[in-house]
C-alpha positions, 0 to 999 in steps of 0.5 A: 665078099659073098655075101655082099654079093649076094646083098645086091643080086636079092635087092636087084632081083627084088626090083623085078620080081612083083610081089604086089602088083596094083594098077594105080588109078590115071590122073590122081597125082600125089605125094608123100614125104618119108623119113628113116630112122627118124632123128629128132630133127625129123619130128621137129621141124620136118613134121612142123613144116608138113603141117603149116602145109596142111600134110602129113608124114610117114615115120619108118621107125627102128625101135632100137634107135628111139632116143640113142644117139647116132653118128649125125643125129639123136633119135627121136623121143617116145614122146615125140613119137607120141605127138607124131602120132596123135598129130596124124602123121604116120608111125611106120615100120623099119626093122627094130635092129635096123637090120637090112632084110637081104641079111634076114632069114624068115624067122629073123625078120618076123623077129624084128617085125614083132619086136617093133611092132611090141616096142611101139604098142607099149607107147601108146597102144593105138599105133599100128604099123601098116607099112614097111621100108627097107633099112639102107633101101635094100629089099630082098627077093626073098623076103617080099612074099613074106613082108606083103603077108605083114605090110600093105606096102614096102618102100625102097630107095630107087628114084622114079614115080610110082605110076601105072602097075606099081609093086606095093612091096618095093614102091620108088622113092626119091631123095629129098636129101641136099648132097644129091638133089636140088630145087630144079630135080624136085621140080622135075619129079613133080612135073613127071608126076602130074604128067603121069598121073602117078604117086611120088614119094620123097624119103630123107632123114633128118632136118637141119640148116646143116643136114648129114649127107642123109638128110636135107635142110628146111629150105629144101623142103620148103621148096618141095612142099611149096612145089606140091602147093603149086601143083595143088598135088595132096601131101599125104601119108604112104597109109591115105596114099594107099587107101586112095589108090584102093590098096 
């Protein structure tokens, strides 16, 4: 009970306490398209569909899930990794156990970060792990100074768009998952982001005609890559998304 309680004071504090603050450029509206945990689905028809748009995507990956199977999906192969990867979608970082950081002391989640970071090395050296997201979308006040020494940015799960001065170590993302979200709500976030200027983010995790309540279905996504098409907004990785924005 404590320590749940204490789970939600560090991740509520997290939201306030800027670990990073940058000031996003006005009028340069984008977008990007996450997946946690990445399931096979994600690598499969997720990211085939990102490219007949012309977009990339970013992976947070936990090493400890690659190829095992889960309670709604199978993790993806090193060797979807790999095609991911040379693809030009953006391999990224979860903890390798898939710990939740309000769980981790300093020691534990430098840990993890190396783990992972090794595990995906020895898949093909070339894959760098730029940017983080926290596992279930909790942060923790306390590890924020310690991921933004790491990563150039951490990603959350509350919904919103990234815009003005943003937090690059607890940026907004919306899901883009069918239990909790519609075409209509995908259309508003994107109308709010062209009327800001701002950066919207969607994170979801599988792909399927029947996702998990995590995850959504090709159509879903259909309509909110066709919906960035319409508002001639670029989909691009959280990694081009930050060089554009100069992080």
């Amino acid at each position: 009970m404590w320590s749940a309680l204490q789970g939600r004071m560090s991740n509520r504090l997290a939201r306030h306490f800027r670990a990073a603050p940058h000031r996003l450029p006005p009028h340069a509206p984008m977008v990007s398209f996450t997946f946690d945990d990445a399931p096979d689905s994600a690598a499969g028809e997720g990211a085939s569909l990102l490219e007949q748009h012309g977009g990339r995507g970013t992976f947070y990956l936990a090493g400890s899930l690659i190829d095992q199977p889960g309670d709604h999906w199978r993790g993806l192969s090193n060797e979807a990794i790999v095609r991911l990867h040379r693809a030009g979608h953006e391999i990224a970082c979860h903890t390798f156990s898939h710990l939740r950081a309000v769980d981790l002391n300093e020691a534990t989640m430098a840990r993890e970060i190396e783990r992972n970071r090794s595990y995906f090395r020895a898949i093909d050296s070339s894959i760098v792990l730029e940017n983080f997201a926290y596992p279930y979308g909790l942060a923790s006040v306390w590890r924020k100074p310690q991921l933004a020494k790491a990563f150039r940015s951490a990603r959350g799960i509350l919904p919103g768009v990234n815009r003005d001065v943003v937090d690059l170590q607890f940026l907004r993302a919306s899901p883009l998952v069918d239990c909790e979200i519609d075409s209509s709500g995908i259309d508003r976030y994107f109308d709010a982001a062209i009327a800001s200027g701002g950066w919207l983010i969607f994170y979801g995790h599988d792909v399927a005609d029947a996702p998990s309540p995590y995850g959504c279905s090709p159509n879903l996504l259909r309509h909110a890559l066709k919906a960035a098409e319409k508002r001639s907004m670029p989909i691009v990785t959280v990694a081009e998304a930050l060089r554009r924005i100069g992080a």
